[in-house]
Backbone as a printed PyTorch tensor [residue, N CA C, xyz], in Angstrom:
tensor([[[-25.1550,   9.6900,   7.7500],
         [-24.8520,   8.2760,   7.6960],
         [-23.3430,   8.0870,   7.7780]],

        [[-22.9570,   7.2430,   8.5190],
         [-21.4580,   6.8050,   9.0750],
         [-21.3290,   5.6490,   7.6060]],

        [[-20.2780,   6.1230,   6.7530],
         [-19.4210,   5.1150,   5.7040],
         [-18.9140,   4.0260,   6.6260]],

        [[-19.0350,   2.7970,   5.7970],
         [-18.3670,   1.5000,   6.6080],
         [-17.4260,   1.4550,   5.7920]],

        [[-16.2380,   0.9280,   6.6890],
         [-14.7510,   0.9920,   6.2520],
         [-14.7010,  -0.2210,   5.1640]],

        [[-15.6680,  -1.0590,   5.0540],
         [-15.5680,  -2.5070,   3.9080],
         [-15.9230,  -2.1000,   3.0400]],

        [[-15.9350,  -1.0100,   2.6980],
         [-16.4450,  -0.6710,   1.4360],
         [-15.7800,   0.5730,   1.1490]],

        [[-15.2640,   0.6010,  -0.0940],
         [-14.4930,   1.3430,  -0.6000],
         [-15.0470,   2.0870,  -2.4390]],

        [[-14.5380,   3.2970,  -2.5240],
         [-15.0640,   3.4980,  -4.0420],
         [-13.2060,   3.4960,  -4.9620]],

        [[-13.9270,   2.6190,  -5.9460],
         [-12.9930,   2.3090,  -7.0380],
         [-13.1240,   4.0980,  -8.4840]],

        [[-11.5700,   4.2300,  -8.4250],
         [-11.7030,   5.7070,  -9.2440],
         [-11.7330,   5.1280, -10.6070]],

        [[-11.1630,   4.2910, -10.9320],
         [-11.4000,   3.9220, -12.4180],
         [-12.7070,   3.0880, -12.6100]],

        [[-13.4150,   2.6190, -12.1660],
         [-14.7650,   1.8350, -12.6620],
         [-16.0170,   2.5420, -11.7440]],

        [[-15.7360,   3.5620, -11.1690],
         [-16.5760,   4.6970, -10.3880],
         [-17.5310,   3.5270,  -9.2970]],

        [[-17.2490,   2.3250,  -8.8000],
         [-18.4530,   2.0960,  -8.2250],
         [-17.9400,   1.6120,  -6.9280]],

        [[-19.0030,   1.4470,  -5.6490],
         [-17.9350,   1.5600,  -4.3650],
         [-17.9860,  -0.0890,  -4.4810]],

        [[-17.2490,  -0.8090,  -3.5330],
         [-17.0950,  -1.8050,  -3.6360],
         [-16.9310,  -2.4630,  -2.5200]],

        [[-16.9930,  -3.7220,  -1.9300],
         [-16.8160,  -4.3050,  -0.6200],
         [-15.4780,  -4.8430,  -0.7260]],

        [[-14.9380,  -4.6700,   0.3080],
         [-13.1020,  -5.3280,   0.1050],
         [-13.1740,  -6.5880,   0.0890]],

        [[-14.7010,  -7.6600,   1.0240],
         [-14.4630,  -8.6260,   1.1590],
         [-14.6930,  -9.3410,  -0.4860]],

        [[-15.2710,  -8.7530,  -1.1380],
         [-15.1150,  -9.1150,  -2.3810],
         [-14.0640,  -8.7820,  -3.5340]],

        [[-12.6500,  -8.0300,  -2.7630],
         [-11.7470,  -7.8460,  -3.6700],
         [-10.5630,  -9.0620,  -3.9230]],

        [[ -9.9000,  -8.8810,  -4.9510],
         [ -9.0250, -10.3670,  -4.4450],
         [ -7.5830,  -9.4190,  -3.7830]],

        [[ -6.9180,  -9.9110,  -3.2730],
         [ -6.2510,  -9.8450,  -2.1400],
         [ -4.6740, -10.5140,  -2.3120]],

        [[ -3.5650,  -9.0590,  -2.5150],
         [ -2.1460,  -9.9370,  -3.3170],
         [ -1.1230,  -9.1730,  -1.9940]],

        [[ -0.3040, -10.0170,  -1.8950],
         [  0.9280,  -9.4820,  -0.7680],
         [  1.9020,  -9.1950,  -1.7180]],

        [[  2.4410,  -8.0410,  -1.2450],
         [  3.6970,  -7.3870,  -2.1150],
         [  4.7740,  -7.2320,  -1.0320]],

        [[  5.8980,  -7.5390,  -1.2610],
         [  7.1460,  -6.9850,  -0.6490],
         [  7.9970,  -6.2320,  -1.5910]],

        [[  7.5830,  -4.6310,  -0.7930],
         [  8.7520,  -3.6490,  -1.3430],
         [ 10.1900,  -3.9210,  -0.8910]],

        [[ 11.3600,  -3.5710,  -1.3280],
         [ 12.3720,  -3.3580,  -0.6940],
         [ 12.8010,  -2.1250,  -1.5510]],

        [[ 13.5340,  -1.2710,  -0.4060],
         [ 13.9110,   0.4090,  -0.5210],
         [ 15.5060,   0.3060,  -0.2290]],

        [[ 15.7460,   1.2270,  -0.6920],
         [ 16.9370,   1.6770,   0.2470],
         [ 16.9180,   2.9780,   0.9920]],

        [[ 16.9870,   2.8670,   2.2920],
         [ 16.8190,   3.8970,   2.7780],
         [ 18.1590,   4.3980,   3.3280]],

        [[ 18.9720,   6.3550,   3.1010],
         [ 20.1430,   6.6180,   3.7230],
         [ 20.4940,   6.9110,   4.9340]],

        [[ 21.6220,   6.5130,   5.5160],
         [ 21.7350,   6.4230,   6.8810],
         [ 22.9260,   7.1660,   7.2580]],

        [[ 22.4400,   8.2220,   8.0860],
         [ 23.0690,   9.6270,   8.4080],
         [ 23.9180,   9.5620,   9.7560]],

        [[ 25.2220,   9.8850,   9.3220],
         [ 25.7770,  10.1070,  10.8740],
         [ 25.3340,  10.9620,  11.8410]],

        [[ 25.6970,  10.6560,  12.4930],
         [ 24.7770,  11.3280,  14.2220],
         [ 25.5280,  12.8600,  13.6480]],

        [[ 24.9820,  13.8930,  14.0810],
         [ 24.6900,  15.6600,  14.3300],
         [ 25.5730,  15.8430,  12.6050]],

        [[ 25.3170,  15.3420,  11.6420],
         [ 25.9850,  15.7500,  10.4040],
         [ 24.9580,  15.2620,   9.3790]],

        [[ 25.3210,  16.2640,   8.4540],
         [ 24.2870,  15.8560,   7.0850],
         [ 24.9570,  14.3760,   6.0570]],

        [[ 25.8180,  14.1530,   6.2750],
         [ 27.0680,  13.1220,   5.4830],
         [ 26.3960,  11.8050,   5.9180]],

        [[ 26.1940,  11.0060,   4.4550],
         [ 25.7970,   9.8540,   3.9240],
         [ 26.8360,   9.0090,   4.7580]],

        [[ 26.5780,   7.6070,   5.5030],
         [ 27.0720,   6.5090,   5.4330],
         [ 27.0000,   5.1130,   5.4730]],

        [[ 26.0650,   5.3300,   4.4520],
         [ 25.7780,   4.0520,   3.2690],
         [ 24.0110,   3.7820,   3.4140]],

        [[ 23.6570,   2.7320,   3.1720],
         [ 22.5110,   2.9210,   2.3660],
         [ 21.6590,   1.5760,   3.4850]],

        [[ 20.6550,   1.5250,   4.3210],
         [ 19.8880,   0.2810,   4.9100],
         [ 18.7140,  -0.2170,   4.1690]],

        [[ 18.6170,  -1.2280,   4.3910],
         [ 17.2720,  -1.9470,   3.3930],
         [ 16.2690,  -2.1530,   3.9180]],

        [[ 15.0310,  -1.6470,   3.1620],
         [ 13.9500,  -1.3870,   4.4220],
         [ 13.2310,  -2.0180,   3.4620]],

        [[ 12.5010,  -3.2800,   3.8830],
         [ 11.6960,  -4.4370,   3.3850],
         [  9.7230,  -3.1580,   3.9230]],

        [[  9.6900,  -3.7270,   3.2150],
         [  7.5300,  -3.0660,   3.8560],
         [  6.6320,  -3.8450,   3.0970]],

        [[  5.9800,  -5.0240,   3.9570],
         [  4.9580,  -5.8000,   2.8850],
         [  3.9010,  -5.0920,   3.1140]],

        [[  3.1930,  -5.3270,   2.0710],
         [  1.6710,  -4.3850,   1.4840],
         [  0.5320,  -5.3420,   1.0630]],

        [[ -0.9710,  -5.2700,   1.5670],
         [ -1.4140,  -6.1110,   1.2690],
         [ -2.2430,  -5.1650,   0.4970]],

        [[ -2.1600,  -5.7670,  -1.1210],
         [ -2.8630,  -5.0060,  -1.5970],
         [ -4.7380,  -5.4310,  -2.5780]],

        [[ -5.6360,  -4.6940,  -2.1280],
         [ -6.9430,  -4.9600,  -2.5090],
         [ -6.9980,  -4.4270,  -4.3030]],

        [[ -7.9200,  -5.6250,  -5.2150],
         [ -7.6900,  -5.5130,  -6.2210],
         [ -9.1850,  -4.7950,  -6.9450]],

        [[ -9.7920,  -4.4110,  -7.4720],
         [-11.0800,  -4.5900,  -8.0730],
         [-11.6460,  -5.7530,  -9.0570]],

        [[-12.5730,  -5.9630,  -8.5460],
         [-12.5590,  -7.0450,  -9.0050],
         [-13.6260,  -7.2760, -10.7260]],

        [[-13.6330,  -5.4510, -11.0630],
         [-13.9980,  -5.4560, -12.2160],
         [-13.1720,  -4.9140, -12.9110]],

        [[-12.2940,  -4.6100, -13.0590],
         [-11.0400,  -4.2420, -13.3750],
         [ -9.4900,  -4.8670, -13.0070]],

        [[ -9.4040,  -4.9000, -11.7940],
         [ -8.0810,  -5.3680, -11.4300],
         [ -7.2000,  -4.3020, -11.0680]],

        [[ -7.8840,  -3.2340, -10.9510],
         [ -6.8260,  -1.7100, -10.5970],
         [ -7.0620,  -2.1150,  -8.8940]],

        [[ -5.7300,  -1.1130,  -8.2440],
         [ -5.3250,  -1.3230,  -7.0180],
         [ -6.6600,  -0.6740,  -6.6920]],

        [[ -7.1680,  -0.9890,  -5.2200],
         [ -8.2550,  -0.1340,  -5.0660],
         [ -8.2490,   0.1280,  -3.5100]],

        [[ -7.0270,  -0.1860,  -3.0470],
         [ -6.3780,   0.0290,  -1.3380],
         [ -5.4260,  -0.6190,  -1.2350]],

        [[ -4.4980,   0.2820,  -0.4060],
         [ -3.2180,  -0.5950,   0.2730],
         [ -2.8210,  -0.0820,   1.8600]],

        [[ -2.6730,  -1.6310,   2.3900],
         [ -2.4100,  -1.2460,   3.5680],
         [ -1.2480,  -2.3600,   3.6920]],

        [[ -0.5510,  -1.6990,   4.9660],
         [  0.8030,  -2.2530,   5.7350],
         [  0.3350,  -3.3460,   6.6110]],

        [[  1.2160,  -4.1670,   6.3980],
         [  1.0650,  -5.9860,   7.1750],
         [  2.2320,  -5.3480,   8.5640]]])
């Protein structure tokens, strides 16, 4: 049997779950990521790398229960 991707198993409440029934929160990380001169290992300075995440909640718990990139 082929798993359908809408359904997912939750590790803290052990039971699988449908995403369309998870609730559903947007996160924006921001990082700093270092930025290397060309053919040298030497730091010069630091870029900001934004990555929103949409993240699926359980909805008997509230633990993360997937994250994916927007």
């Amino acid at each position: 049997m082929i798993p359908s991707k809408d359904f997912v198993y939750c590790p803290t409440c052990r039971y699988e779950i449908c995403l369309t029934k998870c609730d559903i929160v947007d996160v924006v990380q921001e990082s700093f990521v270092p930025k290397f001169s060309p053919l040298s290992n030497n730091v010069e300075g630091y870029e900001k790398k934004t990555v929103k995440l949409k993240r699926y909640l359980c909805p008997n718990d509230g633990s993360v229960v997937k994250e994916e990139e927007v």
